[in-house]
N, C-alpha and C positions, 0 to 999 in steps of 0.2 A: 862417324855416326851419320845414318842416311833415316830418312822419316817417306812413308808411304799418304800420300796423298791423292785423290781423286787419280789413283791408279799411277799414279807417277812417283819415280824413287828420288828426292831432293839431297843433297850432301848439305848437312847444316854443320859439320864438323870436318877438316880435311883430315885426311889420312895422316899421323906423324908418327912418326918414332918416339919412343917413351922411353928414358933409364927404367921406368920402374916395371916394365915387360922381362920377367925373366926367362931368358931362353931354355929351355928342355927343363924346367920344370913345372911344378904346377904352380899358376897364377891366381889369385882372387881377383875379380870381378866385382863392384860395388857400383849400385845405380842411384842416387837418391833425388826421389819427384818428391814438389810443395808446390802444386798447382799451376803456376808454369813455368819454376824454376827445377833444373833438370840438371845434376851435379853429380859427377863420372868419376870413381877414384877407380886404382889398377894399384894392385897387395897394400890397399890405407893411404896411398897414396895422391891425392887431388890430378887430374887430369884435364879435364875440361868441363865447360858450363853452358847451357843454353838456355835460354827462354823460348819456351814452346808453347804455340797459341791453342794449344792439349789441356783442358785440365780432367781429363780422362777418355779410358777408348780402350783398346788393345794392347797386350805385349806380346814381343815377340823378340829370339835372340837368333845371328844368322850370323856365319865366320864366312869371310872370303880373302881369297888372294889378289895381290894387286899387280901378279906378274904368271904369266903362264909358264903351264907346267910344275909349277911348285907343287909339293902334297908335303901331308901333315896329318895328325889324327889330332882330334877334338873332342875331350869327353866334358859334360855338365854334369854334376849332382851337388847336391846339399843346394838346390835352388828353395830360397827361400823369399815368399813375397808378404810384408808386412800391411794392410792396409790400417791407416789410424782410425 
């Protein structure tokens, strides 16, 4: 999880490996924001949490590799954003 600020990309989450990542199929993605509590599940799963000094702004979602030359395809749909 990397946060964009005054043009600089910040890692507030490191990179890890997940059980709940399943390889070659398709995964759910869950994000859920309560002002600056910022709580990450992967297929219902709990993954990690942050407190971000955010309580609104932009979204935005972006896949990368962490090793060269790797490829992969990457599809989104049924994105859905709830505002309360």
């Amino acid at each position: 999880m990397n946060q964009y600020k005054n043009a600089e990309w910040s890692e507030t989450i490191k990179y890890t490996k997940s059980p709940a990542i399943l390889p070659v199929e398709v995964n759910q993605l869950g994000v859920l924001a309560n002002k600056s509590n910022v709580v990450f599940f992967i297929n219902d799963q709990f993954v990690g949490e942050i407190k971000s000094e955010y309580t609104d702004g932009l979204l935005g979602i972006a896949v990368s590799f962490n090793e060269a030359g790797l490829h992969n395809t990457f599809e989104f749909d049924n994105l859905i954003i709830k505002i309360p």
